[in-house]
One Martini backbone bead per residue (centre of mass of N, CA, C, O) as a GRO file, in nm:
protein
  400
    1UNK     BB    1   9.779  11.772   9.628
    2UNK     BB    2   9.632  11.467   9.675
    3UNK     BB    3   9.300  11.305   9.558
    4UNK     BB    4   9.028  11.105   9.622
    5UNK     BB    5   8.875  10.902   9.353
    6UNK     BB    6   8.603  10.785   9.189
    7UNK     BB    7   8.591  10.534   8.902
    8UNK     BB    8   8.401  10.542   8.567
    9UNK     BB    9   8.514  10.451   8.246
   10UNK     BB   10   8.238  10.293   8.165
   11UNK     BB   11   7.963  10.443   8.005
   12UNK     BB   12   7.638  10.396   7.843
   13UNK     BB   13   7.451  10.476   7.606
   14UNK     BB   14   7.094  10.429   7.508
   15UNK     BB   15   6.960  10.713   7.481
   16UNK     BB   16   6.823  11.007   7.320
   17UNK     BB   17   6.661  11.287   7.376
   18UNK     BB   18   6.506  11.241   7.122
   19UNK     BB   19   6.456  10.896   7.047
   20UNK     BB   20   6.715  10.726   7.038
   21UNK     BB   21   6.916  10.448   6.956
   22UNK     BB   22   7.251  10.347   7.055
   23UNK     BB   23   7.231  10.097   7.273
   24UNK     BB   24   7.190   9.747   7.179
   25UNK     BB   25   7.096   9.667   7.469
   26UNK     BB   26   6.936   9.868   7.664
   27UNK     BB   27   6.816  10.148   7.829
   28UNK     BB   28   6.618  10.428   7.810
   29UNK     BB   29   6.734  10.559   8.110
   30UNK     BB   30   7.039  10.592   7.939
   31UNK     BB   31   7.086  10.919   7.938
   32UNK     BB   32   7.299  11.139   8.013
   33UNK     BB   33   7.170  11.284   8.247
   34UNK     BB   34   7.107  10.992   8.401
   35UNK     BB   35   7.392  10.939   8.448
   36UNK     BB   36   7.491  11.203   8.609
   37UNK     BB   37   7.272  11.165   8.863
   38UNK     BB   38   7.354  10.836   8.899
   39UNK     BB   39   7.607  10.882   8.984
   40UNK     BB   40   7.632  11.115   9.150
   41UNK     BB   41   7.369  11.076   9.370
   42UNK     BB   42   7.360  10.744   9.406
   43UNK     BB   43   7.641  10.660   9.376
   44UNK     BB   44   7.927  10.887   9.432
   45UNK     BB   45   8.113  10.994   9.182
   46UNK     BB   46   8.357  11.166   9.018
   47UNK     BB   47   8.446  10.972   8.750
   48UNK     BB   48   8.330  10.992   8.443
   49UNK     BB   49   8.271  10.791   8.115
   50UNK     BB   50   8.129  10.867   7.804
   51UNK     BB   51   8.008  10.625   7.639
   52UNK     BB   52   7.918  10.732   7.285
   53UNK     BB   53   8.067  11.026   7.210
   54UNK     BB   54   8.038  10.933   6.878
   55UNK     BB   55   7.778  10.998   6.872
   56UNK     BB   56   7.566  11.259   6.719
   57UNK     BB   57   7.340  11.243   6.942
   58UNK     BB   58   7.553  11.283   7.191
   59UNK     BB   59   7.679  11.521   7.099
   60UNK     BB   60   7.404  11.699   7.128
   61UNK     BB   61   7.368  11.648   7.416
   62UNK     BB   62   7.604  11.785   7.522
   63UNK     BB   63   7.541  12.041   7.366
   64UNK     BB   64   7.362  12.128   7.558
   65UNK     BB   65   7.497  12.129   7.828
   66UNK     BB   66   7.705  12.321   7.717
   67UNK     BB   67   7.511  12.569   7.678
   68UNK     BB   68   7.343  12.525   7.975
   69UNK     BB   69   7.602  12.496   8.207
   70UNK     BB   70   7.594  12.183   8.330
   71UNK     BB   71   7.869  12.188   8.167
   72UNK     BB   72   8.208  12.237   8.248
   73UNK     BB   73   8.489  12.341   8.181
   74UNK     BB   74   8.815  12.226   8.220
   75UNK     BB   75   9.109  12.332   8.257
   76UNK     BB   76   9.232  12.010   8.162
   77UNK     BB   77   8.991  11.854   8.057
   78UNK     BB   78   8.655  11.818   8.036
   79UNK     BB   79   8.358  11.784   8.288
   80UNK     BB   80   8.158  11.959   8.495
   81UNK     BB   81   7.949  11.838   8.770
   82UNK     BB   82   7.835  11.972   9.007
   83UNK     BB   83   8.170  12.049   9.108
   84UNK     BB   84   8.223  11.718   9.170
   85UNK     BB   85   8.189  11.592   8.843
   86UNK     BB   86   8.433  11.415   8.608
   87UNK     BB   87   8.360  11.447   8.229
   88UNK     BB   88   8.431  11.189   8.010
   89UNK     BB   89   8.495  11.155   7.631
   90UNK     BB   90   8.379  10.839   7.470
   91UNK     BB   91   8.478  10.563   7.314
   92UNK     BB   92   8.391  10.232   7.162
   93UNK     BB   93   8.595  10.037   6.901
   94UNK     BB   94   8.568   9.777   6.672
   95UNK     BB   95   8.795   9.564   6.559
   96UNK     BB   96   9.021   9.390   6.346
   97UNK     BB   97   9.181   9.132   6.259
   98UNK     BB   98   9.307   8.853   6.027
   99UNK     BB   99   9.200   8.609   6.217
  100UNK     BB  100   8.887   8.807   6.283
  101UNK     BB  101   8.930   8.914   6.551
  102UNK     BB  102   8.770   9.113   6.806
  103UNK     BB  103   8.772   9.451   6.947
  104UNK     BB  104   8.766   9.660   7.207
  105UNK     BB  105   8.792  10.010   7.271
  106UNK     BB  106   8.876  10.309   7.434
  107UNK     BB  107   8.827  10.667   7.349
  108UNK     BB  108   9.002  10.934   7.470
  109UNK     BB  109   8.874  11.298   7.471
  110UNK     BB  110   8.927  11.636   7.615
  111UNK     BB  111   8.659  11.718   7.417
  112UNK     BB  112   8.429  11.822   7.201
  113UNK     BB  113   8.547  11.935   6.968
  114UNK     BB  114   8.726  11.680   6.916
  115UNK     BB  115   8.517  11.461   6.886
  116UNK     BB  116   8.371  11.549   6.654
  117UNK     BB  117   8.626  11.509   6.469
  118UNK     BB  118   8.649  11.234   6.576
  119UNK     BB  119   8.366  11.151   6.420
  120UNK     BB  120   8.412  11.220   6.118
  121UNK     BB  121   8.673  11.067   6.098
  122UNK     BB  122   8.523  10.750   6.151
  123UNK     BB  123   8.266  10.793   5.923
  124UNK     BB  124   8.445  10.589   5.722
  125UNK     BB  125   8.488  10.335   5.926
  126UNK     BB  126   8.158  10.375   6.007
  127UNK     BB  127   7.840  10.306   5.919
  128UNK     BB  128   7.697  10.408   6.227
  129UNK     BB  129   7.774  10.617   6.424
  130UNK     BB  130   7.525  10.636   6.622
  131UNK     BB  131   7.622  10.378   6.738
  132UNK     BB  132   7.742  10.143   6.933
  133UNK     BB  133   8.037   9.964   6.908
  134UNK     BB  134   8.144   9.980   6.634
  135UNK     BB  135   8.270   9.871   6.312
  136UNK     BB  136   8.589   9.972   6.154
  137UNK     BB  137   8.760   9.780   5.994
  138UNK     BB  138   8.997   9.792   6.171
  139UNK     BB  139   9.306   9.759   6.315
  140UNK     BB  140   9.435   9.876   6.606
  141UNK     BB  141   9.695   9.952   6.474
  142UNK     BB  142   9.525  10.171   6.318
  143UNK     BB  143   9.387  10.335   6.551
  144UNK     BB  144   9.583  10.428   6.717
  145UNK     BB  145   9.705  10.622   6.524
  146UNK     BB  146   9.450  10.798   6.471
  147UNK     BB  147   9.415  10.855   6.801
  148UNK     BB  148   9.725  11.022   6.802
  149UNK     BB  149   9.593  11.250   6.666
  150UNK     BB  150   9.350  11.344   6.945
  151UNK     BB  151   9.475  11.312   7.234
  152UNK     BB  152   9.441  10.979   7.335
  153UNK     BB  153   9.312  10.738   7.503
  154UNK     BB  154   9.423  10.383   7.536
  155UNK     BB  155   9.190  10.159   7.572
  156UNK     BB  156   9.146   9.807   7.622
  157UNK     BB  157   8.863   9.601   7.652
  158UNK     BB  158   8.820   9.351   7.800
  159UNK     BB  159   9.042   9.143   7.692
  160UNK     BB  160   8.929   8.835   7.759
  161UNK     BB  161   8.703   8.750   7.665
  162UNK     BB  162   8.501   8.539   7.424
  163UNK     BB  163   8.483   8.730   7.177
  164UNK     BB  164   8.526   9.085   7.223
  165UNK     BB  165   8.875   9.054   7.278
  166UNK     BB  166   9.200   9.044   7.253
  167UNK     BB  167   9.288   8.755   7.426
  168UNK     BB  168   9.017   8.592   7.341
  169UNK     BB  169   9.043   8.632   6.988
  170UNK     BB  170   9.334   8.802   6.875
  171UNK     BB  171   9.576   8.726   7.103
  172UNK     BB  172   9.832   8.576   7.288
  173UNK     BB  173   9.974   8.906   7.201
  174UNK     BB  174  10.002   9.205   7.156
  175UNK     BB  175  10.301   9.185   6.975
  176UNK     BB  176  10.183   9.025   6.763
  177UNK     BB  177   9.992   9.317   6.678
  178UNK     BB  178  10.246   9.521   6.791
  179UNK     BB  179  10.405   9.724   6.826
  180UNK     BB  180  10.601   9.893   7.056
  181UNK     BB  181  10.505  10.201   6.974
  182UNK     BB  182  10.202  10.125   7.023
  183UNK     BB  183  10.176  10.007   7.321
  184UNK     BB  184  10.308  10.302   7.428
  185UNK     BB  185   9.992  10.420   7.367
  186UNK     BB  186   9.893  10.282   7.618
  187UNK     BB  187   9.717  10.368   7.900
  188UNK     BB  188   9.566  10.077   7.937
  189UNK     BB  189   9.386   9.830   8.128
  190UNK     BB  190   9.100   9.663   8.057
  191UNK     BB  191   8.957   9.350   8.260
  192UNK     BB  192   8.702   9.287   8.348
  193UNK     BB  193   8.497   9.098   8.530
  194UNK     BB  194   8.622   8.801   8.430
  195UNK     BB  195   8.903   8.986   8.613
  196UNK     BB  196   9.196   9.014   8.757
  197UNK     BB  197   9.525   9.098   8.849
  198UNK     BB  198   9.640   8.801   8.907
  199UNK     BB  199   9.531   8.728   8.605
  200UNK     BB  200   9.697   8.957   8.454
  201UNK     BB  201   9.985   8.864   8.628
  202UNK     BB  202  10.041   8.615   8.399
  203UNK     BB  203  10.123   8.854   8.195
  204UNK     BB  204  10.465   8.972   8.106
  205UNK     BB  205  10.368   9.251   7.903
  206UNK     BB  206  10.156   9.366   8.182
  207UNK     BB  207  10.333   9.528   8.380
  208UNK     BB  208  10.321   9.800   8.299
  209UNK     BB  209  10.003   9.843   8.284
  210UNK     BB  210   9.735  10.003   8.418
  211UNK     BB  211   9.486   9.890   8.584
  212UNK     BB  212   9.170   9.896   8.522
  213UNK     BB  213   8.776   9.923   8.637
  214UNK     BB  214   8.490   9.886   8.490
  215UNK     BB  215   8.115   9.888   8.456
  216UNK     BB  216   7.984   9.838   8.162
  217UNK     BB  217   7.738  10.001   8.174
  218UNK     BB  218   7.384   9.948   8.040
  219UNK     BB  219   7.262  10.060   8.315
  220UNK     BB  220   7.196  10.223   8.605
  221UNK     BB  221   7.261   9.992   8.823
  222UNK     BB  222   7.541   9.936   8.658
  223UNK     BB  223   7.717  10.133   8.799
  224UNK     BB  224   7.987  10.081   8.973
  225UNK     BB  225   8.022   9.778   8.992
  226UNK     BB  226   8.318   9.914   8.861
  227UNK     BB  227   8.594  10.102   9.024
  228UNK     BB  228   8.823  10.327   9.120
  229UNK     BB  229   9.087  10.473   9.249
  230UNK     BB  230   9.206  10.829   9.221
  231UNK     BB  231   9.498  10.973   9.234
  232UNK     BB  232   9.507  11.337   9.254
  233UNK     BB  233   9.488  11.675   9.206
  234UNK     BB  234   9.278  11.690   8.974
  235UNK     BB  235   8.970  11.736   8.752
  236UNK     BB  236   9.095  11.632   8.470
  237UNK     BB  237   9.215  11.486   8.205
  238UNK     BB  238   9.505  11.502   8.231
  239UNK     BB  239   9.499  11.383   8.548
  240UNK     BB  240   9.436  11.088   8.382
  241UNK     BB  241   9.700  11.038   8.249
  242UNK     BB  242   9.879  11.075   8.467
  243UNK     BB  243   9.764  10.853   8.621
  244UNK     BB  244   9.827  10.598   8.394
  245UNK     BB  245  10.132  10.695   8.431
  246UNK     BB  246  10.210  10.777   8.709
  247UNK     BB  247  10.322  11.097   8.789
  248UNK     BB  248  10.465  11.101   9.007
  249UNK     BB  249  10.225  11.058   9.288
  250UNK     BB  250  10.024  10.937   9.093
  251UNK     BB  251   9.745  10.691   9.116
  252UNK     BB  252   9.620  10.376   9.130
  253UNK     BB  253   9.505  10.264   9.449
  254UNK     BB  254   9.226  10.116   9.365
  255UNK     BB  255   9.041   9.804   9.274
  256UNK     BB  256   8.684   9.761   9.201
  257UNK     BB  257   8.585   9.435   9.178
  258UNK     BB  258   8.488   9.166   9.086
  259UNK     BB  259   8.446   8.867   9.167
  260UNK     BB  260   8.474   8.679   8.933
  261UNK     BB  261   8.283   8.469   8.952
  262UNK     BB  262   8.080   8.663   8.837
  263UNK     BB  263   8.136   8.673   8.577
  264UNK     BB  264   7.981   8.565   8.239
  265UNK     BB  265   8.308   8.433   8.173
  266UNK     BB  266   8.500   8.287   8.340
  267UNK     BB  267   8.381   8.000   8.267
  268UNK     BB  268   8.322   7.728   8.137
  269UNK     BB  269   8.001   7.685   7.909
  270UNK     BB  270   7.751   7.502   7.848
  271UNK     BB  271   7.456   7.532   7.603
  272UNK     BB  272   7.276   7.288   7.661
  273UNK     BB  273   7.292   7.203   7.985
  274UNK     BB  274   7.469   7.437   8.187
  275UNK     BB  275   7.757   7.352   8.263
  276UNK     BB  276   7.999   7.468   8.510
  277UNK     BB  277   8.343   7.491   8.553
  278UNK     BB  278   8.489   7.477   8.858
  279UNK     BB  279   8.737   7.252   8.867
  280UNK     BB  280   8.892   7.094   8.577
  281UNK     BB  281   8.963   7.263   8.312
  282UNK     BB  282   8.885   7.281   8.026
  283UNK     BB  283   8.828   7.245   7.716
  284UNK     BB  284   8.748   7.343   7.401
  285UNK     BB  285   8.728   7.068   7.271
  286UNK     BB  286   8.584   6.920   7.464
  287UNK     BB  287   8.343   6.747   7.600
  288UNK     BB  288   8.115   6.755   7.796
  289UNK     BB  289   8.083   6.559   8.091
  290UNK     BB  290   7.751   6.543   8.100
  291UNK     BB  291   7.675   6.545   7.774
  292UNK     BB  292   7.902   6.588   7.505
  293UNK     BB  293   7.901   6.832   7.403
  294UNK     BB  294   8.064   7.130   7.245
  295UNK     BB  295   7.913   7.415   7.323
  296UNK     BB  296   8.179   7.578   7.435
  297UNK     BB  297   8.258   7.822   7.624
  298UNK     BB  298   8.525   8.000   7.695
  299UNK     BB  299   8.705   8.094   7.987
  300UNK     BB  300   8.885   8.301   8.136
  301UNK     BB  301   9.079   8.137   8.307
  302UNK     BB  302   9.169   7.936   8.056
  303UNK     BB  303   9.264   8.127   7.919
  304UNK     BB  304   9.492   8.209   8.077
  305UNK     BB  305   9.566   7.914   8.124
  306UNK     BB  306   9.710   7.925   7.812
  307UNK     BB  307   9.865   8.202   7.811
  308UNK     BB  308  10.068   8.179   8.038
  309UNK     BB  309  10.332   8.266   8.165
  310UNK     BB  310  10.239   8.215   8.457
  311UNK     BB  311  10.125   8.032   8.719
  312UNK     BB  312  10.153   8.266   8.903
  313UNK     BB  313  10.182   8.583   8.979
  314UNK     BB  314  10.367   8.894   8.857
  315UNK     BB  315  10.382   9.186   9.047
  316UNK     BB  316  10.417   9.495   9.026
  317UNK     BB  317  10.501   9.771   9.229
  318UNK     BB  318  10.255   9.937   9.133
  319UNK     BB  319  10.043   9.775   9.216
  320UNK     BB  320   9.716   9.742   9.315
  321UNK     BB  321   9.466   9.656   9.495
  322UNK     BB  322   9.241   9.414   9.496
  323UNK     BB  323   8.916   9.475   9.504
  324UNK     BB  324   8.620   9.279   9.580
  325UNK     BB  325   8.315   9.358   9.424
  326UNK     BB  326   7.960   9.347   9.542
  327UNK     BB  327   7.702   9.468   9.384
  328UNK     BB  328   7.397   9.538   9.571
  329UNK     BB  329   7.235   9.338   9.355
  330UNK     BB  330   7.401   9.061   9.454
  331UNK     BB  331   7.215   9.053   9.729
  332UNK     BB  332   7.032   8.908   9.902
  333UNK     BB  333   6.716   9.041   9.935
  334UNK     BB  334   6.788   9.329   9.813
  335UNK     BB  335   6.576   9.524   9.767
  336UNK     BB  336   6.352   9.851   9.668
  337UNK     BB  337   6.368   9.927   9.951
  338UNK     BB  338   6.580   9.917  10.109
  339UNK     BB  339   6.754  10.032   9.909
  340UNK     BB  340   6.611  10.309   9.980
  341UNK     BB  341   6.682  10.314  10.318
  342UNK     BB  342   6.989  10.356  10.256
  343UNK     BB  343   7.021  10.592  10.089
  344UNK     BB  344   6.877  10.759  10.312
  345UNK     BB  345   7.113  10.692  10.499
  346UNK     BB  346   7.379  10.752  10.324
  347UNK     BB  347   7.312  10.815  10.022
  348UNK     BB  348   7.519  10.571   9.863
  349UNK     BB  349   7.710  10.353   9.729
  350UNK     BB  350   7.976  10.426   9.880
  351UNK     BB  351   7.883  10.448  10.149
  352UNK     BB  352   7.815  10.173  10.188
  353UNK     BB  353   8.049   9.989  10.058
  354UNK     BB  354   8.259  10.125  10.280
  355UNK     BB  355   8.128  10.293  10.600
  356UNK     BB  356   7.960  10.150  10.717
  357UNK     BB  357   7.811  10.007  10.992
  358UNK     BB  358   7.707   9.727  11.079
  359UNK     BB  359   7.500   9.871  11.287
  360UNK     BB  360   7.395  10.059  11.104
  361UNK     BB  361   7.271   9.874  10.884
  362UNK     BB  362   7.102   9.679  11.070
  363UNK     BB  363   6.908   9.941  11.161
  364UNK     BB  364   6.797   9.916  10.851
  365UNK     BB  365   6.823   9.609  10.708
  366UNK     BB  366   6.942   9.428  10.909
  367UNK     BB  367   7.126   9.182  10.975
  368UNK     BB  368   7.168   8.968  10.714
  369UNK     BB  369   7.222   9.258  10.505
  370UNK     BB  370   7.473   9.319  10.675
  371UNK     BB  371   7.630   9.016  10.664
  372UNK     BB  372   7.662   9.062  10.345
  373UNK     BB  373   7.811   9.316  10.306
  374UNK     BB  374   8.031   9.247  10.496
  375UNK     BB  375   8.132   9.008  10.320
  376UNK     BB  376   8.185   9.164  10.063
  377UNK     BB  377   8.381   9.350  10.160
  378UNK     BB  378   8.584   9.108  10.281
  379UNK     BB  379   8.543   8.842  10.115
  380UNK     BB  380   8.362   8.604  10.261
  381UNK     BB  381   8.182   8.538  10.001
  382UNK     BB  382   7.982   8.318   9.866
  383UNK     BB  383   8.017   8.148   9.524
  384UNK     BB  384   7.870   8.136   9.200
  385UNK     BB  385   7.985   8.087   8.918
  386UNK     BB  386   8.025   8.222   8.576
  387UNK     BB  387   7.905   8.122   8.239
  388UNK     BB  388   7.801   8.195   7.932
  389UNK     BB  389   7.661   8.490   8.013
  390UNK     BB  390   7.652   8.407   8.306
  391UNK     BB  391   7.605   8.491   8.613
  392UNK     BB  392   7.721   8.520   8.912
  393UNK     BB  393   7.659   8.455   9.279
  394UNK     BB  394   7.532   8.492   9.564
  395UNK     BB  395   7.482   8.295   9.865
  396UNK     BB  396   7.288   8.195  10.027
  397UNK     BB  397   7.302   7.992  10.281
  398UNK     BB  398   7.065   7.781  10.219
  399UNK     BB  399   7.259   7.736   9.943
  400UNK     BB  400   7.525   7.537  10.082
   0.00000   0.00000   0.00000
């Protein structure tokens, strides 16, 4: 019998218990216990991802709660918090190709012993191991070989963006940089926040591979903002190879993403002047048309029409339903009082936006916050684009 999980596996750690930055700049409350907490008690998620879980300091951190049976080992890799949220060890590993562009990879491992070895392995080519998303010094395909010997899943992070990313800055094909034989050892392709499945199914390499969405969340606040359904048996490491794999009958039934417009990398934009091309599909060579600057980050859209083997989206078979996710952080209006209102009438934030009945919302947050959630749950908010950084919006009516 398969069983629908909430699912995000891009979780940063910020702070050790002890009092150590892991990842900067992040929040002092993201350390492990409080993501089990949040992801838990206010998110509502079943399986979670402790990105940084190479960094020694996040490893004493687990290894106390798992010593303290906070954290319970699952029968097939993985770790139990509370009966019913499944966590696992990722890590988040920057590579470098020879054309110079830089790319996140996340790689998880079944247990905390594997990643301990596999963290002192990797100290070798990562000079301060304790931070996060650290550069190893080699390409790609050279991690893939190394993790593909500690049984981990390798997932390529947010592959378009405009920085640090496979097809943004990287290759205009993974063939490009990696064998045959490599590319078969990928578990998953993470789109990231300025991307969704039709704009990375015009890309017809990536036709094979199961798409997640993650929150690459920095604070507490952001877990949850992109997430999954995983359709599987049961809660462990290996159920979630299984469901990327999709064997049997298991498969991620749909991607919870940001409507892309809404990612702060979407369209190419302007940093002298601030503008954002929602329409005309610059050129990154091109200047800018408001100041004449050239200071211009190319956008996810245009990398894409750029990169692209066709016009339309060409979706396989198995892709599954990609759903517009607007993060109640997103609502205009709502505050951290209502936002406590809701919670208290609801539980959590996967019951607020998935479950809620627009006249339950009204009697809690008011009619206004109610038709803002549930345009949002439907698709049809107002949406001002993001791009060079800088986050899109939804537009409150006052706005349009």
């Amino acid at each position: 019998m398969l069983n629908q999980y909430f699912t995000d596996l891009h979780i940063h750690v910020g702070m050790s218990h002890s009092g150590k930055w892991v990842k900067i700049p992040t929040s002092r409350r993201l350390t492990v216990r409080g993501i089990l907490e949040e992801a838990t008690d206010r998110k509502g998620l079943n399986i979670i991802g402790i990105i940084d879980a190479l960094s020694p300091l996040v490893l004493a951190d687990l290894k106390a709660l798992i010593e303290e049976e906070v954290l319970l080992p699952a029968s097939s890799g993985g770790y139990i918090y509370r009966d019913n949220t499944l966590v696992v060890l990722g890590a988040e590993i920057e590579t470098r190709e020879v054309n110079g562009g830089l790319a996140h990879t996340l790689i998880f491992v079944p247990d905390f012993k594997t990643m301990t070895t596999f963290s002192a392995y990797m100290s070798q080519y990562i000079r301060n191991i304790n931070l996060s998303s650290q550069n190893a010094h080699i390409p790609l395909k050279q991690l893939i070989q190394i993790a593909s010997g500690f049984e981990a899943l390798i997932i390529p992070a947010h592959v378009f963006t405009p920085h640090k990313s496979l097809f943004g800055v990287c290759c205009q094909r993974l063939s490009h940089i990696l064998s045959d034989q490599d590319m078969g050892k990928i578990a998953a392709i993470e789109l990231g926040l300025s991307a969704d499945s039709n704009m990375a199914d015009r890309i017809s390499e990536l036709a094979g591979y199961t798409f997640i969405t993650n929150s690459d969340a920095h604070s507490l606040d952001k877990i949850a903002r992109e997430y999954n359904i995983f359709s599987m048996e049961t809660l462990s490491f290996q159920e979630i190879a299984n469901t990327l794999s999709r064997t049997g009958e298991r498969q991620v039934i749909a991607n919870y993403g940001l409507d892309p417009r809404l990612g702060k990398y979407h369209r190419t934009f302007c940093h002298k002047c601030g503008f954002t091309d929602n329409q005309t599909g610059l050129n990154l060579d091109a200047c800018c048309p408001k100041c004449g600057s050239n200071t211009l980050t190319k956008g996810v859209f245009e990398r894409i029409n750029e990169i692209a083997d066709y016009a339309e989206p060409h979706p396989p078979a198995h892709r599954p339903q990609y759903c517009y996710q607007i993060p109640l952080e997103f609502i205009p209006g709502l505050g951290k009082k209502v936002m406590a209102k809701l919670l208290e009438a609801f539980d959590t934030e996967m019951n607020i936006l998935h479950y809620a009945t627009h006249e339950a919302l009204s009697t809690v947050a008011g009619i206004k916050i109610a038709n803002f959630i549930m345009a949002a749950r439907v698709g049809t908010a107002a949406i001002s684009a993001g791009g060079g950084g800088i986050y899109g919006r939804m537009l409150n009516i006052v706005d349009k």
